[in-house]
Biotite code that builds the C-alpha atoms (Angstrom):
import biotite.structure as struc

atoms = struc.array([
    struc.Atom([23.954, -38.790, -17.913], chain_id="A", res_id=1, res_name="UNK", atom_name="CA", element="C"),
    struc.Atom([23.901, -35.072, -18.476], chain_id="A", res_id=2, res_name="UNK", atom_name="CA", element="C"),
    struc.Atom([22.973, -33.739, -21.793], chain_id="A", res_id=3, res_name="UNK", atom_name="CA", element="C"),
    struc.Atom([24.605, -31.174, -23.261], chain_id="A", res_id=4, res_name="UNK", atom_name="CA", element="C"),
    struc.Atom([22.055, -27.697, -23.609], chain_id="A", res_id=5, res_name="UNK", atom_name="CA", element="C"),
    struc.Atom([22.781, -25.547, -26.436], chain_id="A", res_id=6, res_name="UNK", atom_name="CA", element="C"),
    struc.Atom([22.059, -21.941, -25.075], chain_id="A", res_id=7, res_name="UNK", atom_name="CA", element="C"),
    struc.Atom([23.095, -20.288, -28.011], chain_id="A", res_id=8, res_name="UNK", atom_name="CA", element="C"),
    struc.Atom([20.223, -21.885, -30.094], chain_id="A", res_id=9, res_name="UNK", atom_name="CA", element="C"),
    struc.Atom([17.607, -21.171, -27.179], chain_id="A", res_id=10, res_name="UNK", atom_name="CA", element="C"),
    struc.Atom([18.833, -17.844, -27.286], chain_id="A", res_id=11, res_name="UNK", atom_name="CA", element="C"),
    struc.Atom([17.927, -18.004, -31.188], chain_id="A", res_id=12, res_name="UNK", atom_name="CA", element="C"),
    struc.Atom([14.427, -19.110, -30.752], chain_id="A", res_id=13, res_name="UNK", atom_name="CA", element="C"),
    struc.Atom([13.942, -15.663, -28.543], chain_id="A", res_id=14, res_name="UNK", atom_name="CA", element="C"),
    struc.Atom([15.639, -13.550, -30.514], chain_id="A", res_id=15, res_name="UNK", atom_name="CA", element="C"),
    struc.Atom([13.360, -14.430, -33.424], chain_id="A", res_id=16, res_name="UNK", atom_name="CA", element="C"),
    struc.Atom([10.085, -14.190, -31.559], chain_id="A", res_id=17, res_name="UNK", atom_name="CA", element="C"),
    struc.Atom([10.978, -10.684, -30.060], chain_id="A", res_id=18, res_name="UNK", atom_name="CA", element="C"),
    struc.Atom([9.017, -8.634, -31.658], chain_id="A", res_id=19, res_name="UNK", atom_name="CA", element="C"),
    struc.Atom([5.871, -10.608, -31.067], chain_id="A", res_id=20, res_name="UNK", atom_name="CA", element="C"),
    struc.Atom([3.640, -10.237, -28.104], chain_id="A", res_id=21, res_name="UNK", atom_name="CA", element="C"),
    struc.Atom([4.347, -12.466, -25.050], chain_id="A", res_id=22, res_name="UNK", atom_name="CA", element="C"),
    struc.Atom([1.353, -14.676, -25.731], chain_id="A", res_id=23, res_name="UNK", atom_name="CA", element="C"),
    struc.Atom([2.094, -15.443, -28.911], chain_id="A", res_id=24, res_name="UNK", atom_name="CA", element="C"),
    struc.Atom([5.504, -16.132, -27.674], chain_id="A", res_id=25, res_name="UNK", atom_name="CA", element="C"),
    struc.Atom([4.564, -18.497, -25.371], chain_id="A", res_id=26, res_name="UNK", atom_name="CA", element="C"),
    struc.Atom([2.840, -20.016, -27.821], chain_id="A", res_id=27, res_name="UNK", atom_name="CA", element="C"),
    struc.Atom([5.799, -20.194, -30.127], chain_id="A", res_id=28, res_name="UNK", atom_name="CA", element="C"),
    struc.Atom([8.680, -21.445, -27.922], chain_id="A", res_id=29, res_name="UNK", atom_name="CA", element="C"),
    struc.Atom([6.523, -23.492, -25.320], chain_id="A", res_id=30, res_name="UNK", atom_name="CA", element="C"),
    struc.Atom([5.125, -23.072, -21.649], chain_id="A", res_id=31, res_name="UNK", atom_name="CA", element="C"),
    struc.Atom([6.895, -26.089, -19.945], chain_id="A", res_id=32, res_name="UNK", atom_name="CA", element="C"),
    struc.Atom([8.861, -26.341, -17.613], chain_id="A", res_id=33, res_name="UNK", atom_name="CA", element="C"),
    struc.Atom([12.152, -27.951, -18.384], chain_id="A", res_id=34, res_name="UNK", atom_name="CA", element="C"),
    struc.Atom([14.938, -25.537, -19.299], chain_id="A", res_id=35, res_name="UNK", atom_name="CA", element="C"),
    struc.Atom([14.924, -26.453, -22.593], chain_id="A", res_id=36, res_name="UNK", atom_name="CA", element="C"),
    struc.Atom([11.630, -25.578, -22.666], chain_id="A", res_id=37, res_name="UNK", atom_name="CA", element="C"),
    struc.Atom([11.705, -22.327, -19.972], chain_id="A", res_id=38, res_name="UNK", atom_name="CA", element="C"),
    struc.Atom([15.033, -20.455, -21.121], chain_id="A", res_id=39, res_name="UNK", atom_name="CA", element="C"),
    struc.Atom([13.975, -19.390, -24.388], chain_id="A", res_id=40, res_name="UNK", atom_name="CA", element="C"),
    struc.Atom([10.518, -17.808, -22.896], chain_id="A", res_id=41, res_name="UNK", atom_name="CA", element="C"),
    struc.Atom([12.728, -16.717, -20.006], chain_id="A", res_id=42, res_name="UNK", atom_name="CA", element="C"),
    struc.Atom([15.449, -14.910, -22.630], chain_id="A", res_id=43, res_name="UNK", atom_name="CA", element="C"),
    struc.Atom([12.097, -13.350, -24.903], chain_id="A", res_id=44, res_name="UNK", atom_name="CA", element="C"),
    struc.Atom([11.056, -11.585, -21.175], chain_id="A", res_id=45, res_name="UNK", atom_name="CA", element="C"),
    struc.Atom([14.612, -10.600, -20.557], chain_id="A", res_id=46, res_name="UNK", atom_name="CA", element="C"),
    struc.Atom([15.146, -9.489, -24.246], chain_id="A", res_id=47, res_name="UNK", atom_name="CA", element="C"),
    struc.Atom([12.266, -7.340, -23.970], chain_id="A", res_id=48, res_name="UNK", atom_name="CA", element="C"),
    struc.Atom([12.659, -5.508, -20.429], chain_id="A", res_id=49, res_name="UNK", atom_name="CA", element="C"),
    struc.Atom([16.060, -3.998, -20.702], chain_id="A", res_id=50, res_name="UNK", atom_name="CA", element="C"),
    struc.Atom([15.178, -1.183, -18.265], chain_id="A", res_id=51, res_name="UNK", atom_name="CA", element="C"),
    struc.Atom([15.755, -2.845, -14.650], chain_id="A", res_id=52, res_name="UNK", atom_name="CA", element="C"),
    struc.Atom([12.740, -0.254, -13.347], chain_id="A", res_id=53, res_name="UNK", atom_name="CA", element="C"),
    struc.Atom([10.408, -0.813, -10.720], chain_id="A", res_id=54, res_name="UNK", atom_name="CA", element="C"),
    struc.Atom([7.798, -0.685, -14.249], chain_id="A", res_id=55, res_name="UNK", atom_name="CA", element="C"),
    struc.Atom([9.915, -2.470, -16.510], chain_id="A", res_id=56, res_name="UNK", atom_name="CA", element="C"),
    struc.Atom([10.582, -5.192, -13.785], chain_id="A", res_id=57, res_name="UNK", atom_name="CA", element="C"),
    struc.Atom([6.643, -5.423, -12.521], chain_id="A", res_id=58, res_name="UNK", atom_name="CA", element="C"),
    struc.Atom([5.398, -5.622, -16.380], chain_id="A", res_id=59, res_name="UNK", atom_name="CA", element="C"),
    struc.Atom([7.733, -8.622, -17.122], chain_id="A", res_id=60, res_name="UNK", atom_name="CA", element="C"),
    struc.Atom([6.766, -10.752, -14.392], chain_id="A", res_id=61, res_name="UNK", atom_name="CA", element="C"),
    struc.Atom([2.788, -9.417, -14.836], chain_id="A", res_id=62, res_name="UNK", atom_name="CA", element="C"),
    struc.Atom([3.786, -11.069, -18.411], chain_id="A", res_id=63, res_name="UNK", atom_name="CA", element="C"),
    struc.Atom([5.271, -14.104, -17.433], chain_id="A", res_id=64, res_name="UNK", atom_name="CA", element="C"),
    struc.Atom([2.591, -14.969, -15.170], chain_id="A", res_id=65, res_name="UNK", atom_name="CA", element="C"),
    struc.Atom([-0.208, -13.985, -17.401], chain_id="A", res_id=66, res_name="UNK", atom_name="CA", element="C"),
    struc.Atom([1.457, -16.373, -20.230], chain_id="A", res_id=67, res_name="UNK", atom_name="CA", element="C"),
    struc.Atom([0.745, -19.290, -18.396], chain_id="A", res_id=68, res_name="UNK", atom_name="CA", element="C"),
    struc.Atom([1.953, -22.644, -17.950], chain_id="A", res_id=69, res_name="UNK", atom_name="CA", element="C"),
    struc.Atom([4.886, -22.949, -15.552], chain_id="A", res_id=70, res_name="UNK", atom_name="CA", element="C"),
    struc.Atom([5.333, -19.787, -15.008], chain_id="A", res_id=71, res_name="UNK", atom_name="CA", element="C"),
    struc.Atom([7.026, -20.311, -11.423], chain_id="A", res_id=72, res_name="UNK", atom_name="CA", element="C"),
    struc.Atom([10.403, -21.860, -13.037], chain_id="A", res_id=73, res_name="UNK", atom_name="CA", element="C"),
    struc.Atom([10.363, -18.700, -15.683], chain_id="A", res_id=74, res_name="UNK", atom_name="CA", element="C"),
    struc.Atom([9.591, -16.166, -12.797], chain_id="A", res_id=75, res_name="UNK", atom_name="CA", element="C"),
    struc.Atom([12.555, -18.169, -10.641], chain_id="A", res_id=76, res_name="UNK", atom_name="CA", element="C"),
    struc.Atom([15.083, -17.267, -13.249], chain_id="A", res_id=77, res_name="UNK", atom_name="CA", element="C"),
    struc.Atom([13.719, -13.728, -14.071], chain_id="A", res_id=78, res_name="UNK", atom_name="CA", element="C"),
    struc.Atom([14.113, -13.129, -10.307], chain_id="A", res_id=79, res_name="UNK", atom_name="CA", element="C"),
    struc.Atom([17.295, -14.162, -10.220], chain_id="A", res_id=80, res_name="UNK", atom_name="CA", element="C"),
    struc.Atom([18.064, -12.056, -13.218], chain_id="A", res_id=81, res_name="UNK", atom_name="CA", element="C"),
    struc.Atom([16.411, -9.087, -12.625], chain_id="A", res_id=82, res_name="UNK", atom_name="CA", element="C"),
    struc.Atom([16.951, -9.087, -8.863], chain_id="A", res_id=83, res_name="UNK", atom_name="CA", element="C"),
    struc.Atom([20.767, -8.683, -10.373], chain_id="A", res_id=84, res_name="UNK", atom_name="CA", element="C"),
    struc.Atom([19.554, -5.536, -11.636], chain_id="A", res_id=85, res_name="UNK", atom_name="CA", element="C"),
    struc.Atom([19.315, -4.040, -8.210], chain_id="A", res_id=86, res_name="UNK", atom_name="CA", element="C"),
    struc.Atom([22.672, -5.358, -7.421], chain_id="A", res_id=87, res_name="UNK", atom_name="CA", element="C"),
    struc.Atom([21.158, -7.749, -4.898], chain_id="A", res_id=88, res_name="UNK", atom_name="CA", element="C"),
    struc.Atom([19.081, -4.621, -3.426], chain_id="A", res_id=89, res_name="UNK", atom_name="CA", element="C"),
    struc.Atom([15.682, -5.054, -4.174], chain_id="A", res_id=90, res_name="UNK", atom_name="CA", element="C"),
    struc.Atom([12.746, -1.913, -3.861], chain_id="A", res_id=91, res_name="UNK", atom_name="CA", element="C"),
    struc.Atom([10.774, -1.790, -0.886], chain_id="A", res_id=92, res_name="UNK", atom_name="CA", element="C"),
    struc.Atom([7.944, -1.747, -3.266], chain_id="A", res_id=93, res_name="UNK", atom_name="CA", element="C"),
    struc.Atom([8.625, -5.249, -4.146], chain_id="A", res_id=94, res_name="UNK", atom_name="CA", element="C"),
    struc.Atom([9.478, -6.699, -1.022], chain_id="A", res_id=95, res_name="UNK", atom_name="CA", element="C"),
    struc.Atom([6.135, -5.220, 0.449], chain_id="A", res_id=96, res_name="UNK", atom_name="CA", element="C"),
    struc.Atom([3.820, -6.760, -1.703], chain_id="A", res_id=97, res_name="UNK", atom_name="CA", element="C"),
    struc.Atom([5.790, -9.997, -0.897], chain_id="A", res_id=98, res_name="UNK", atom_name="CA", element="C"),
    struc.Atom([3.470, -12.592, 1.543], chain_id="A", res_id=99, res_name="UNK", atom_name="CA", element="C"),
    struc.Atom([6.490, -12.940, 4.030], chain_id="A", res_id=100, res_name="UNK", atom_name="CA", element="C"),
    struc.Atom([8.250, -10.358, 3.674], chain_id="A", res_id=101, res_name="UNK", atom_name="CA", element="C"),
    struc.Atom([9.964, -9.850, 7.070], chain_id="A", res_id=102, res_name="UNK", atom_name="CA", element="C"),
    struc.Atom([13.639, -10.948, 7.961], chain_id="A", res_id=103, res_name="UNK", atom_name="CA", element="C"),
])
């Protein structure tokens, strides 16, 4: 049975840890990995890189991974997200530093 997810109050908790540094964010609104858990850490990255640049974008996910826990289901979303930003059209300077990066 699905249970209902109240964004709006997950987009509360970020809003009232954005001023903090990302660790002590993390700390705050919690590293797991369910999306109750992930979206507010997820929103407190977004909330705080609203400059899609190369920088801005590289910084965020630098963040995000340095934060810890399960950072791969934060850095999915952001992706999505901030790969938006680009209108689907990423850098070559991300796509190069990629592992498999060929089409």
């Amino acid at each position: 049975e699905y249970e209902h997810l109240d964004v709006n109050a997950l987009y509360q908790r970020a809003v009232a840890v954005e001023d903090k540094p990302f660790e002590e964010a993390g700390r705050e609104l919690g590293l797991a990995c369910s999306t109750e858990e992930a979206l507010p850490l997820t929103l407190y990255f977004l909330l705080n890189n609203q400059e899609p640049t190369m920088e801005g974008i590289l910084e965020t996910l630098s963040n995000n991974a340095l934060c810890g826990g399960d950072s791969c289901a934060r850095g999915l979303l952001l992706g999505m997200v901030l790969g938006a930003a680009f209108e689907g059209e990423m850098p070559d300077e991300l796509i190069d530093q990629l592992n498999c990066n060929e089409a």
